[in-house]
py3Dmol code that shows the C-alpha trace and the ligand (Angstrom):
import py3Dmol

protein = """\
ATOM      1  CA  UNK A   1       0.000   0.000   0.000  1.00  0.00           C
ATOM      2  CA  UNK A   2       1.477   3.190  -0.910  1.00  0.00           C
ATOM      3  CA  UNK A   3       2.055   5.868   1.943  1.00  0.00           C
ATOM      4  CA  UNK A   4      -0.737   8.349   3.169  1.00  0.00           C
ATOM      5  CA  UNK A   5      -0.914  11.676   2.236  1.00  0.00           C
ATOM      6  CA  UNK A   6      -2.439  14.045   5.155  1.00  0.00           C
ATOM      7  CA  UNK A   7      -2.727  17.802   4.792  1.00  0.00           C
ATOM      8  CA  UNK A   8      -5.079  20.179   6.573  1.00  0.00           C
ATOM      9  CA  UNK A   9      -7.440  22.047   4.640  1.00  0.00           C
ATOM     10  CA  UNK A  10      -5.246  24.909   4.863  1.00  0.00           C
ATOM     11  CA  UNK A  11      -2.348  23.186   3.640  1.00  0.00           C
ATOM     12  CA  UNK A  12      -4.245  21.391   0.360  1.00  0.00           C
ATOM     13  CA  UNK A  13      -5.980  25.270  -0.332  1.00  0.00           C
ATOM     14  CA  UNK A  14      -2.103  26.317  -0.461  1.00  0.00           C
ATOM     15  CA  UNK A  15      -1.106  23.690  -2.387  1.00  0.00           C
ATOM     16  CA  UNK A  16      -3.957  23.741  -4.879  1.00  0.00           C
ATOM     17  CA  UNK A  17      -5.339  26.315  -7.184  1.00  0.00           C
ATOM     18  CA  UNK A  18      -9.226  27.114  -6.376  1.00  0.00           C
ATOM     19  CA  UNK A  19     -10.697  25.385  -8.973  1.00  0.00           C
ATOM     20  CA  UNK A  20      -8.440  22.451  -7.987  1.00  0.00           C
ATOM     21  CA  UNK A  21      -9.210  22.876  -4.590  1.00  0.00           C
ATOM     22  CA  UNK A  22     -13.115  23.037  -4.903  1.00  0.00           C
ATOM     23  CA  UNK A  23     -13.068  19.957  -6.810  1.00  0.00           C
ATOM     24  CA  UNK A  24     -10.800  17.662  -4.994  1.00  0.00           C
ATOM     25  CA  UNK A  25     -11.264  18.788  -1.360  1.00  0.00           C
ATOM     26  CA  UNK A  26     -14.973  20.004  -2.037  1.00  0.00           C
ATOM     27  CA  UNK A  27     -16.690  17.353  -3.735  1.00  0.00           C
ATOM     28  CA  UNK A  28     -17.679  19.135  -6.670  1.00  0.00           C
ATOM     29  CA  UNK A  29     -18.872  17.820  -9.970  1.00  0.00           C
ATOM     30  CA  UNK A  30     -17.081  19.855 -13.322  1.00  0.00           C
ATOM     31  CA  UNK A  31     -19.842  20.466 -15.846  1.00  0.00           C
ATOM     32  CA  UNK A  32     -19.955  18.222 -18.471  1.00  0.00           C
ATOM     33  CA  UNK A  33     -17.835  18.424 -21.481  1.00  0.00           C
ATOM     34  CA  UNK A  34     -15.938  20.972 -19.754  1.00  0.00           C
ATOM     35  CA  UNK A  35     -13.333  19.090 -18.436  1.00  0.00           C
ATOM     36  CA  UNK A  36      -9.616  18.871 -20.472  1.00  0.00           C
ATOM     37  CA  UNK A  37      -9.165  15.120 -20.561  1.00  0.00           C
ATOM     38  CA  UNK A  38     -12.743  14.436 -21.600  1.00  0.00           C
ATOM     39  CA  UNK A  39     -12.046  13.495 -25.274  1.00  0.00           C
ATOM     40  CA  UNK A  40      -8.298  12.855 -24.778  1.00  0.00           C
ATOM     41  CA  UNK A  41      -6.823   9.625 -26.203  1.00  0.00           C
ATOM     42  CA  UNK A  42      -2.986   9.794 -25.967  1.00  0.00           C
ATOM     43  CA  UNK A  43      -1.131   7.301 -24.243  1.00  0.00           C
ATOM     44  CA  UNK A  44      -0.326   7.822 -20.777  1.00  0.00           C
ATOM     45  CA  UNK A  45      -0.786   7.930 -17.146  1.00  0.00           C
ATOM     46  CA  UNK A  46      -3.547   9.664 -15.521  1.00  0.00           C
ATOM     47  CA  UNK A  47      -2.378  10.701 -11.185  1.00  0.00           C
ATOM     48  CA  UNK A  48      -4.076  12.290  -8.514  1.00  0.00           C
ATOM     49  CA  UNK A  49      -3.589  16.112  -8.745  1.00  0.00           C
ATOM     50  CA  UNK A  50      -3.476  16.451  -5.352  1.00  0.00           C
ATOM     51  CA  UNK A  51      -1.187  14.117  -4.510  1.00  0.00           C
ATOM     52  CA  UNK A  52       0.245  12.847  -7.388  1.00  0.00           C
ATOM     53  CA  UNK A  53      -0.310   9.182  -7.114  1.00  0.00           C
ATOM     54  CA  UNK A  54      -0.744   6.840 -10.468  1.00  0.00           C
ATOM     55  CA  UNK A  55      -4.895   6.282 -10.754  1.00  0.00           C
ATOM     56  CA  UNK A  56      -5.865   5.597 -14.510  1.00  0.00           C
ATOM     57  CA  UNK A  57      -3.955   4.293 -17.518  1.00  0.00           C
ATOM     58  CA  UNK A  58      -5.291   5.625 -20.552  1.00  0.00           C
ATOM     59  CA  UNK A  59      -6.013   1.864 -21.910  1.00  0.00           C
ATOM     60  CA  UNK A  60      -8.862   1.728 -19.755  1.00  0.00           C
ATOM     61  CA  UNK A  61     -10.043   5.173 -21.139  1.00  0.00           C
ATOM     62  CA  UNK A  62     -13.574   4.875 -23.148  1.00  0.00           C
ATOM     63  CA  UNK A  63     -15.115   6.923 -25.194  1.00  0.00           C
ATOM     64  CA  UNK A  64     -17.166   9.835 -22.547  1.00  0.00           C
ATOM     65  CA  UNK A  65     -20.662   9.231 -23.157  1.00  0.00           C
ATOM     66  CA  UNK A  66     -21.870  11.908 -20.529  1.00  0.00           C
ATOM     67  CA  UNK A  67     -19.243  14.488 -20.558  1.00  0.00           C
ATOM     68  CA  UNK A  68     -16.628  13.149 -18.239  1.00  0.00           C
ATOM     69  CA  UNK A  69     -13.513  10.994 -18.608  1.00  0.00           C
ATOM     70  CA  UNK A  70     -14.829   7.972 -18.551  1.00  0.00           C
ATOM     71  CA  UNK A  71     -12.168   4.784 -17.165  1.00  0.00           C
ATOM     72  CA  UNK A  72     -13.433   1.397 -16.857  1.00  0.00           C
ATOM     73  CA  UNK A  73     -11.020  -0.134 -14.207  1.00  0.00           C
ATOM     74  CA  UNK A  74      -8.133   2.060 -12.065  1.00  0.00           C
ATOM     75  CA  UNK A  75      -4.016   1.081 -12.695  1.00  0.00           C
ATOM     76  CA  UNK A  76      -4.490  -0.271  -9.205  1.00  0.00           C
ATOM     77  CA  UNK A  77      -7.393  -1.996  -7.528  1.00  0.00           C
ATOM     78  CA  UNK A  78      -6.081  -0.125  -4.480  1.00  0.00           C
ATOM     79  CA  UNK A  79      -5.241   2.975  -6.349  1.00  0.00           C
ATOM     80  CA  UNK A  80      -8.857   4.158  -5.282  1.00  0.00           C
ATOM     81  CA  UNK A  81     -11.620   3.939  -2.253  1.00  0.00           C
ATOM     82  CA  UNK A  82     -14.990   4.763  -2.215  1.00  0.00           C
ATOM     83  CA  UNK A  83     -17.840   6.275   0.246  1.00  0.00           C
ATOM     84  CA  UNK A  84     -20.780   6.795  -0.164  1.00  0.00           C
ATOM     85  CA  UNK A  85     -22.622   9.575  -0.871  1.00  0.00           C
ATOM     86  CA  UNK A  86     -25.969  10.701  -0.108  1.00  0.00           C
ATOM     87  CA  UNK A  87     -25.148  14.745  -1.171  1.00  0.00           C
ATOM     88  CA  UNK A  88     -27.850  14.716  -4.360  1.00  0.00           C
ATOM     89  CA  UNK A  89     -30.935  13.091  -2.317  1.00  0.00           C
ATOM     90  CA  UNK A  90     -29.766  10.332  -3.922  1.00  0.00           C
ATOM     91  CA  UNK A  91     -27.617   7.482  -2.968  1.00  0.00           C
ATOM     92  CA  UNK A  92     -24.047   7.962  -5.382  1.00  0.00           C
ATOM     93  CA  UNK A  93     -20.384   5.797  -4.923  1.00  0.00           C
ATOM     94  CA  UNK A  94     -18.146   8.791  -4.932  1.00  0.00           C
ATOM     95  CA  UNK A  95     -15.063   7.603  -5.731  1.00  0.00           C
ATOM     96  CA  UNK A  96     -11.585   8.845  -3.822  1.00  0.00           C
ATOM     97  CA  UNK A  97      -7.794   8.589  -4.378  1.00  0.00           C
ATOM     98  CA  UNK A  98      -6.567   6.246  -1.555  1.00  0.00           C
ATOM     99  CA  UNK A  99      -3.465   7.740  -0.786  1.00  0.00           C
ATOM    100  CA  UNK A 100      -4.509  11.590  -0.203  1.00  0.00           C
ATOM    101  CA  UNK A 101      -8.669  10.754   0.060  1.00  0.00           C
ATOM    102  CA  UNK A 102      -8.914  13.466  -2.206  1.00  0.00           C
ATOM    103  CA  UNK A 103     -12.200  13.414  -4.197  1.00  0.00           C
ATOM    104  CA  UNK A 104     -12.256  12.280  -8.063  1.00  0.00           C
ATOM    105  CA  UNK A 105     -15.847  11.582  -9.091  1.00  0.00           C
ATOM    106  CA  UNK A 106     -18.045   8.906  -9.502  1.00  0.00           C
ATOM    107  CA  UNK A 107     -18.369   5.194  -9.730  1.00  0.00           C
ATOM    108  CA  UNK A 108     -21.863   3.559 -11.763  1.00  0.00           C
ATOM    109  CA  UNK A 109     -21.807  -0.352 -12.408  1.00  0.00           C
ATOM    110  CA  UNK A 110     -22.668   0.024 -16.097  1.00  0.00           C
ATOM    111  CA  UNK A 111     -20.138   2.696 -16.820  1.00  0.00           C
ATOM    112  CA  UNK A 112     -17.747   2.807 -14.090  1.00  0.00           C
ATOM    113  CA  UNK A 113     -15.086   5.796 -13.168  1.00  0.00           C
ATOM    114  CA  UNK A 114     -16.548   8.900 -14.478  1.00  0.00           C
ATOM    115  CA  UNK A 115     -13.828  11.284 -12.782  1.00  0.00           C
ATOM    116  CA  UNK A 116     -13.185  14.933 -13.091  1.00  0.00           C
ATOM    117  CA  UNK A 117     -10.778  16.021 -15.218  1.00  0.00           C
ATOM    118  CA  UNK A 118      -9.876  18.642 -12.576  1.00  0.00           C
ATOM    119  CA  UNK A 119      -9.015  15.748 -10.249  1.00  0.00           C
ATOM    120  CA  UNK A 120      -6.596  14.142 -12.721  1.00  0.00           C
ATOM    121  CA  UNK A 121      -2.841  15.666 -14.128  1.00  0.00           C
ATOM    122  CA  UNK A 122      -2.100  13.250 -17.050  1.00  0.00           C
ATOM    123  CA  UNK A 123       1.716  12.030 -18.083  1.00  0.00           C
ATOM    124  CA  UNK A 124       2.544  11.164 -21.563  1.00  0.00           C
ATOM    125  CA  UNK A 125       3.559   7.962 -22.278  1.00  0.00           C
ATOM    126  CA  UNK A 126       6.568   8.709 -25.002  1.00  0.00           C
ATOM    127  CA  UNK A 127       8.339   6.039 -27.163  1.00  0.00           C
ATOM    128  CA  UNK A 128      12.004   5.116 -27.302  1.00  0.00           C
ATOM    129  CA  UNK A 129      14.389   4.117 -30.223  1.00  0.00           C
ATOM    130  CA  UNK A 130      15.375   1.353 -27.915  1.00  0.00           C
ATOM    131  CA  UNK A 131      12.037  -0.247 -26.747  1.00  0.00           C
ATOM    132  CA  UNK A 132       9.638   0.501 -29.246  1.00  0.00           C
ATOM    133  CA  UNK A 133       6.083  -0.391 -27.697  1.00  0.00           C
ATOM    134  CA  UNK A 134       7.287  -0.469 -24.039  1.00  0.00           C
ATOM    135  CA  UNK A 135       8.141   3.103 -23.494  1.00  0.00           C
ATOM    136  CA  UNK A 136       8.691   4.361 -19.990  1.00  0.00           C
ATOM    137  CA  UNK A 137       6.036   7.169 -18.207  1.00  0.00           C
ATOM    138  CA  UNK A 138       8.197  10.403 -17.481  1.00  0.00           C
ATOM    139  CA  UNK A 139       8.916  11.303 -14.685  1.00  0.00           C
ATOM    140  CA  UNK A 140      10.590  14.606 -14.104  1.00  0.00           C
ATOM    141  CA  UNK A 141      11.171  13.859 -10.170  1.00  0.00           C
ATOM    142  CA  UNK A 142      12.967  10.369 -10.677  1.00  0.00           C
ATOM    143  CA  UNK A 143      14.432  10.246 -13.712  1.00  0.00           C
ATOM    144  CA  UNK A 144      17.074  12.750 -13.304  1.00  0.00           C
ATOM    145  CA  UNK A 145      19.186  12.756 -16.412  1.00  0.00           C
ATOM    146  CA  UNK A 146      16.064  12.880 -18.825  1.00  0.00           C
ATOM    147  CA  UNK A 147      15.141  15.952 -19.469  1.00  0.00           C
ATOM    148  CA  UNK A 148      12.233  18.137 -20.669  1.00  0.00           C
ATOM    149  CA  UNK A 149      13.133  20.816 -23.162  1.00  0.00           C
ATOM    150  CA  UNK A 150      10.758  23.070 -24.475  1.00  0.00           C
ATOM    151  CA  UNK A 151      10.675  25.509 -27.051  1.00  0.00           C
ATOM    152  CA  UNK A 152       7.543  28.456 -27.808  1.00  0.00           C
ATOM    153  CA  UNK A 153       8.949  30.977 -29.894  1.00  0.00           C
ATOM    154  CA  UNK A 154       6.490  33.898 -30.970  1.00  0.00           C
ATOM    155  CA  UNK A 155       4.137  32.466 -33.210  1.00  0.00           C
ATOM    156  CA  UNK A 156       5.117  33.823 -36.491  1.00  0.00           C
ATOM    157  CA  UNK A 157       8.409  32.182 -36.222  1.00  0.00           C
ATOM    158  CA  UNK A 158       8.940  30.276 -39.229  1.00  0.00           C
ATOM    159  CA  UNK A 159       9.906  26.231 -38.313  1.00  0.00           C
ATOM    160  CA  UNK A 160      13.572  26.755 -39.546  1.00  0.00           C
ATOM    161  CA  UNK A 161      14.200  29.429 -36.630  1.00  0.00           C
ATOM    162  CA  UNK A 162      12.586  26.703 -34.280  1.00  0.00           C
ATOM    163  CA  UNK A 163      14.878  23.985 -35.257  1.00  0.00           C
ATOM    164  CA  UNK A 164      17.765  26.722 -35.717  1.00  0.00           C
ATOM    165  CA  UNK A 165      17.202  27.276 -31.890  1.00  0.00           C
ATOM    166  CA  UNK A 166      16.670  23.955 -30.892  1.00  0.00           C
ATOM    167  CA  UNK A 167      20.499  23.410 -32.647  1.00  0.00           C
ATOM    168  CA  UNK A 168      21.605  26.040 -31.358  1.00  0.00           C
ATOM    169  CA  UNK A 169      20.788  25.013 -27.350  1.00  0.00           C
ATOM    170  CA  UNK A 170      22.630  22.119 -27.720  1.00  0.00           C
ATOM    171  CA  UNK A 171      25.812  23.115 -29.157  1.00  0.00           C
ATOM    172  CA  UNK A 172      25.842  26.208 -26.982  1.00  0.00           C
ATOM    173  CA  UNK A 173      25.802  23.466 -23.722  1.00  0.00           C
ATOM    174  CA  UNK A 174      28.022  20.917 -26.113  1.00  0.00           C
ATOM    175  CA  UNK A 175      25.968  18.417 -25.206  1.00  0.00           C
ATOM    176  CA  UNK A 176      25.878  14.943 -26.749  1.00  0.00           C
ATOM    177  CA  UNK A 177      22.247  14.098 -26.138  1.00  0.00           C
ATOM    178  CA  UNK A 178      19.681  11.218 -27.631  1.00  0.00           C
ATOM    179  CA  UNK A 179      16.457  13.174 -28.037  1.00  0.00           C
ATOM    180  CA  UNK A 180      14.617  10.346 -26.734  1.00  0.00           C
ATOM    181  CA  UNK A 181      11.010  12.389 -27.650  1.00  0.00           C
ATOM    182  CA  UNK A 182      10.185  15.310 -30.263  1.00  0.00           C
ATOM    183  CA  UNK A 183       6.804  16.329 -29.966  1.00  0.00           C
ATOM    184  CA  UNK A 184       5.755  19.670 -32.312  1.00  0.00           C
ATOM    185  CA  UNK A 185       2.266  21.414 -31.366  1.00  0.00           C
ATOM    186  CA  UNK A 186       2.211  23.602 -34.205  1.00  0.00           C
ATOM    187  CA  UNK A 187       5.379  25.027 -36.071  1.00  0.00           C
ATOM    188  CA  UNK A 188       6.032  27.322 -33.111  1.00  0.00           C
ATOM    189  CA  UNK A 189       6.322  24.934 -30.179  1.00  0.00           C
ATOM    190  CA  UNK A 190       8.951  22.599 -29.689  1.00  0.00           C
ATOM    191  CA  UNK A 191       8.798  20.044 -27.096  1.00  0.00           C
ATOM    192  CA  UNK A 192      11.992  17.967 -26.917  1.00  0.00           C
ATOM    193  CA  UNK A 193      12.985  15.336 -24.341  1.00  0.00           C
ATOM    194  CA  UNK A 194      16.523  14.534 -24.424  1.00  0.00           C
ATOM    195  CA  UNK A 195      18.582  12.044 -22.234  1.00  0.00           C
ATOM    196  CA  UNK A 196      23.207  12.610 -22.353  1.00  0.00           C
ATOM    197  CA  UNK A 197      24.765   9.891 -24.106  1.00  0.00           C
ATOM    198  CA  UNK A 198      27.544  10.008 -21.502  1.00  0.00           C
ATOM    199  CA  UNK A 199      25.943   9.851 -17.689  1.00  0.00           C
ATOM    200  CA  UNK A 200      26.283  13.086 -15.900  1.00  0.00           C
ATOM    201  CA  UNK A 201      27.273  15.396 -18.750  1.00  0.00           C
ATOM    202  CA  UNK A 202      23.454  16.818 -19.247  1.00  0.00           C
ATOM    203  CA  UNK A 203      23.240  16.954 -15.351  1.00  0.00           C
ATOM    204  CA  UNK A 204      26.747  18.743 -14.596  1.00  0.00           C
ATOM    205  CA  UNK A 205      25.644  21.576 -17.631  1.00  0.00           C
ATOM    206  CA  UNK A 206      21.831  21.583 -15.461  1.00  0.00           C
ATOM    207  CA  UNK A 207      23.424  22.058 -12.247  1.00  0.00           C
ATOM    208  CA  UNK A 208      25.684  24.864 -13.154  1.00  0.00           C
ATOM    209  CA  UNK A 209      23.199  26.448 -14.929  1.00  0.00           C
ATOM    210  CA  UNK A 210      20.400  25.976 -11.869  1.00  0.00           C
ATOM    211  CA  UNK A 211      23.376  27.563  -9.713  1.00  0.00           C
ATOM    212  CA  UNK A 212      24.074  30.587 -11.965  1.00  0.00           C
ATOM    213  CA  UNK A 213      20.544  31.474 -11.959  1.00  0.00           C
ATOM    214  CA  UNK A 214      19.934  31.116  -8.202  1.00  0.00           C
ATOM    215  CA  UNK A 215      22.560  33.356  -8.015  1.00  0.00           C
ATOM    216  CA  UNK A 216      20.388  36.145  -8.851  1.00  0.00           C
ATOM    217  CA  UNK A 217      18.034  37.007  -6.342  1.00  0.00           C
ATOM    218  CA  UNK A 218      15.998  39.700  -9.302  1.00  0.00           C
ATOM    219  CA  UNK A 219      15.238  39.327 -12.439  1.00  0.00           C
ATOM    220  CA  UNK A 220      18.188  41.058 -14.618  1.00  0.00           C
ATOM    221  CA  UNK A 221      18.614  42.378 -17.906  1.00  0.00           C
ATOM    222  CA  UNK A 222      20.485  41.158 -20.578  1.00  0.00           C
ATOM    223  CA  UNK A 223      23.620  43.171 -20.016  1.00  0.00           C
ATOM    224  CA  UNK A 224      23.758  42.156 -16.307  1.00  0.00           C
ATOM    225  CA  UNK A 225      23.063  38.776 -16.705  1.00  0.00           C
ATOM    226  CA  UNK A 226      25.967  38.995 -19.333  1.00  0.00           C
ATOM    227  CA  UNK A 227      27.702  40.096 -16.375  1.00  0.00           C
ATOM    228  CA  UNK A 228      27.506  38.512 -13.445  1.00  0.00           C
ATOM    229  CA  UNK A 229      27.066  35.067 -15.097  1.00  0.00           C
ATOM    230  CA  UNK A 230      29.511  35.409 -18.134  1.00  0.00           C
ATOM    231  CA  UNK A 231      29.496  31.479 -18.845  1.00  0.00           C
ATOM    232  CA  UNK A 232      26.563  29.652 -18.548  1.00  0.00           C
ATOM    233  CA  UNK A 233      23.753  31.776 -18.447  1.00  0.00           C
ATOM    234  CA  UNK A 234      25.382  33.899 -21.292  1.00  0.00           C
ATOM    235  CA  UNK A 235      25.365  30.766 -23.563  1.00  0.00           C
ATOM    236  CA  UNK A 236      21.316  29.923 -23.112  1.00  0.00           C
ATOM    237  CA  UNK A 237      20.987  33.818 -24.092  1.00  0.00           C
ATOM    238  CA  UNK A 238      23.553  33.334 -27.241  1.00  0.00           C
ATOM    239  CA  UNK A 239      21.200  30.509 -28.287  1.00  0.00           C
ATOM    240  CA  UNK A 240      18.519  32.673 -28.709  1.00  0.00           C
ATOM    241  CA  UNK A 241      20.107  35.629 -30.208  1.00  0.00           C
ATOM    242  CA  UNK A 242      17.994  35.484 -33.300  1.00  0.00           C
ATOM    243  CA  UNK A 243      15.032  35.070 -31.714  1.00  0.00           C
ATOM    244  CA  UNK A 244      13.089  38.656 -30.604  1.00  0.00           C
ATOM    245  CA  UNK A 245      10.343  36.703 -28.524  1.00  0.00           C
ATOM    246  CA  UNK A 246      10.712  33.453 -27.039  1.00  0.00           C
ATOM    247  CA  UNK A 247       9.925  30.469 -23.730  1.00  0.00           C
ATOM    248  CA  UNK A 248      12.341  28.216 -23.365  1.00  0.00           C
ATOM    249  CA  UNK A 249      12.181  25.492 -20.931  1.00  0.00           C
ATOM    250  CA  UNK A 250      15.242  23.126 -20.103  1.00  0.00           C
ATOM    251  CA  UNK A 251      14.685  21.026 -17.036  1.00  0.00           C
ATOM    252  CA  UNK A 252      13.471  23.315 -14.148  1.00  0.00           C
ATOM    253  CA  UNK A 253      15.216  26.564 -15.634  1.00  0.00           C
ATOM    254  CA  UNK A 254      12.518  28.718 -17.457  1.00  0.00           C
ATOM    255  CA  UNK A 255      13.594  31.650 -19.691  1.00  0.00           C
ATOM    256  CA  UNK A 256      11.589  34.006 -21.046  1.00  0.00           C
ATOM    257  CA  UNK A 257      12.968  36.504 -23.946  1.00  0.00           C
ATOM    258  CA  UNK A 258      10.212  39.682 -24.951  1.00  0.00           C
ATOM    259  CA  UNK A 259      12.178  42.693 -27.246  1.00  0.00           C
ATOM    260  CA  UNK A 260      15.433  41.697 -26.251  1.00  0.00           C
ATOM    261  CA  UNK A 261      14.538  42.109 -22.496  1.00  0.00           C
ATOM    262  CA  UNK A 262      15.176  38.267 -20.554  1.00  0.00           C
ATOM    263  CA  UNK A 263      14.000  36.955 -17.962  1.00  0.00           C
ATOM    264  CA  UNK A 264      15.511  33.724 -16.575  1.00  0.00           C
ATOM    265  CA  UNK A 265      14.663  31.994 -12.821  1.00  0.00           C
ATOM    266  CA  UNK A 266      15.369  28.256 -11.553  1.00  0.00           C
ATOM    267  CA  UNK A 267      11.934  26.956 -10.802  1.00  0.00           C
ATOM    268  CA  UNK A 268      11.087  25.829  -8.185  1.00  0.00           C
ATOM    269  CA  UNK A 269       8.968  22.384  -7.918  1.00  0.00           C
ATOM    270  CA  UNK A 270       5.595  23.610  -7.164  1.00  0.00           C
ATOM    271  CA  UNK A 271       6.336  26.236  -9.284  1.00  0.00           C
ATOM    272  CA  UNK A 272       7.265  23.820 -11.973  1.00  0.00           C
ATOM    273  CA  UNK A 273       4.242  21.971 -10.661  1.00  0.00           C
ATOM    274  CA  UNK A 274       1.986  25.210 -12.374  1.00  0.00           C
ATOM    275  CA  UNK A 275       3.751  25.231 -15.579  1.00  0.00           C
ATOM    276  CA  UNK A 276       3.352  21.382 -16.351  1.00  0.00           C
ATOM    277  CA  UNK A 277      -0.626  21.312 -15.630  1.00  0.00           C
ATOM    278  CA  UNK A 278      -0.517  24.421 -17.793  1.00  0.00           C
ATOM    279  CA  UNK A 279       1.512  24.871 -20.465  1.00  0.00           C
ATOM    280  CA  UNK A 280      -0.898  26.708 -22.237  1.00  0.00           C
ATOM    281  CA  UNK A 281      -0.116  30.120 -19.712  1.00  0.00           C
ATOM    282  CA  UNK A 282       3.363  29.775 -21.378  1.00  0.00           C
ATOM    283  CA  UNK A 283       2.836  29.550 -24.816  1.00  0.00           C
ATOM    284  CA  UNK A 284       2.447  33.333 -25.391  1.00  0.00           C
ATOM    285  CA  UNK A 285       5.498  35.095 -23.915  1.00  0.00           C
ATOM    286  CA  UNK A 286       3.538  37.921 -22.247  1.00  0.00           C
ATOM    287  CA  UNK A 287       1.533  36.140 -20.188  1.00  0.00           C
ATOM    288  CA  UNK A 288       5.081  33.854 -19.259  1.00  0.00           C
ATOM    289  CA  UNK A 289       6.805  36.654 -18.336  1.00  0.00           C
ATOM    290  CA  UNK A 290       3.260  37.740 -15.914  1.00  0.00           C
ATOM    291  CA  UNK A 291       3.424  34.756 -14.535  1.00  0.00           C
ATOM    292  CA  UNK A 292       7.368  34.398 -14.172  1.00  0.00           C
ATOM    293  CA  UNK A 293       7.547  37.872 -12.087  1.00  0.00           C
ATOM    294  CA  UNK A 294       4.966  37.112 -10.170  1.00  0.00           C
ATOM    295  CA  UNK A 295       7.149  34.013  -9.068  1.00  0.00           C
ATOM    296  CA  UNK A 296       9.944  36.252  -8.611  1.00  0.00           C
ATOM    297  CA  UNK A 297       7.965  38.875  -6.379  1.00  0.00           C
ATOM    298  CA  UNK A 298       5.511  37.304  -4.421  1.00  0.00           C
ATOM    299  CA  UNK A 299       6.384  34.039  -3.659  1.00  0.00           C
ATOM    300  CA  UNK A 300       4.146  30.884  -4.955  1.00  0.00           C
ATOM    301  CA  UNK A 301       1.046  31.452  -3.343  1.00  0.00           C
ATOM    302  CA  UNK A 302       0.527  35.106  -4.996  1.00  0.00           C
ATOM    303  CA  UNK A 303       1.342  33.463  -7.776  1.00  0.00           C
ATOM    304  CA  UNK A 304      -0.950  30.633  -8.046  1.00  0.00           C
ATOM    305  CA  UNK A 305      -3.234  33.599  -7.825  1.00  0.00           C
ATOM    306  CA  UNK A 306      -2.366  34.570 -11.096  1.00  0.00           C
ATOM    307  CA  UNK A 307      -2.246  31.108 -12.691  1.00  0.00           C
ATOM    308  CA  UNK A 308      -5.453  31.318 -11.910  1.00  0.00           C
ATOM    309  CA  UNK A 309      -6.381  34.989 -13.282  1.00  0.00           C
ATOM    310  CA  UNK A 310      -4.315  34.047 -16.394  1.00  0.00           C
ATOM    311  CA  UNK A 311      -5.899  30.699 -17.351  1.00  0.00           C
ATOM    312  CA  UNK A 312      -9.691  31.882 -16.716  1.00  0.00           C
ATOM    313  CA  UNK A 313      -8.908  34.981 -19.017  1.00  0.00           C
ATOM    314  CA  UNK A 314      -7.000  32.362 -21.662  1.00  0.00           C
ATOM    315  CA  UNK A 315      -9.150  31.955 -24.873  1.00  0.00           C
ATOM    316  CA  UNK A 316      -9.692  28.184 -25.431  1.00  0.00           C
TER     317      UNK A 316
END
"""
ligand_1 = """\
1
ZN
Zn -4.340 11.775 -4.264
"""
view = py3Dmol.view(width=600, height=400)
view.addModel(protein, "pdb")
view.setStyle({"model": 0}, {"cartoon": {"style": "trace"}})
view.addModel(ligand_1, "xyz")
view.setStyle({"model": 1}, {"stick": {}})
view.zoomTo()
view.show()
């Protein structure tokens, strides 16, 4: 049985955005066919959002019939509990994570898990050149010389400056990487995930470039990044020197170029946590560079504040 997760109300409406929070420590219902994992069909792992834990594999996904993501059994028959639930003058199986008790939706014989996408953060399942078919679920937190690269350049870029940058990144760091997954969302957005062909290399570059930038305790220009951090930082910025507007992601290091002006910070995990459930805020460099001095200034709580404000006011 996996370990218990146990946080006080408090601590979950901390760690959770509101609309997270109402659903998963509330009880509530999403309306239907509002939800982002509804129609979704990619390979993958479905976890608690709350806590994390592995819940649905996206084999058992069916097609929604009612408007939520509908699963037929869990990964685990422990994965999940259930209560019941007398709320709707009815009598309902809500259905639970086991390890955090956090709510996910509801169970019917006929068509079993119908959970709330807001309950659920899904993980990719990405393929290999070495094990075609049995391709491993990332995992940012454990596999820690595999690592996420991506690249949103403004959205007129044409897809040579894309793979120009992308080039460019990696013979800036010299780094002798597999790309283990290329993923494009449109000729703008480059999602890469690359693993060193020589153990440590990748990591050694990622640590001295997560210590440069905690260095900094503000966000810098240019010139003083140039600087203060004449080697590694400078090189990520020499990467992108043809680029005017641009959100680049390498590991837990987030840089964010507008006019020339860049901003660069060393996420940290729950801040990390915001970007992967939302990629979308990042996309479109204003709203990055919001979101990334909001970090800066106010600490993670203001900021999942704005996470907030940003996605409602995002045009789907
Ligand atoms: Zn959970």
């Amino acid at each position: 049985m996996a370990e218990q997760v146990r946080l006080s109300e408090d601590e979950w409406r901390q760690q959770l955005r509101a609309d997270e929070y109402k659903m998963l420590r509330e009880n509530r219902t999403e309306n239907p066919w509002s939800g982002a994992y509804v129609e979704a069909t990619a390979p993958g792992v479905y976890h608690c959002r709350a806590c994390g834990a592995e819940l649905f594999h996206s084999s058992t996904k069916v097609p929604a019939n009612c408007g939520w993501p509908l699963f037929t059994e869990p990964i685990d028959p422990t994965a999940v509990d259930f209560i019941e639930d007398r709320s709707a003058g009815m009598l309902r199986t809500r259905v639970r994570c086991s390890v955090c008790l956090s709510h996910l939706g509801y169970y019917f014989e006929h068509d079993p898990y119908h959970i709330n996408s807001l309950s659920l953060s899904f993980r990719r399942i990405v393929s290999t050149d070495q094990e075609p078919g049995e391709a491993p679920v990332l995992d940012f937190e454990d596999d820690g010389d595999l690592v996420p690269v991506r690249i949103f350049l403004s959205s007129d870029a044409p897809r040579e400056e894309v793979e120009r940058a992308v080039a460019n990144l990696l013979d800036t760091f010299e780094l002798d990487v597999r790309v283990v997954y290329d993923g494009e969302i449109g000729s703008w957005f480059h999602e890469l995930f690359i693993r060193a062909r020589q153990r440590g290399t990748l990591g050694d570059q990622l640590t001295k470039l997560e210590r440069a930038i905690d260095l900094q305790t503000h966000l810098r220009t240019q010139s003083e990044v140039d600087e203060r951090q004449g080697d590694v930082v400078a090189k990520l910025i020499t990467s992108l020197e043809n680029t005017p507007n641009a959100v680049i992601q390498i590991g837990s290091v987030l840089l964010v170029k507008i006019s020339g002006d860049i901003l660069v910070r060393n996420l940290t995990q729950r801040e990390l946590a915001i970007y992967e459930r939302n990629p979308a805020l990042f996309r479109d460099p204003a709203t990055a560079r919001k979101l990334l001095e909001s970090f800066q200034r106010e600490g993670v709580t203001a900021a999942l504040k704005a996470a907030d404000t940003l996605e409602a006011s995002e045009p789907s």
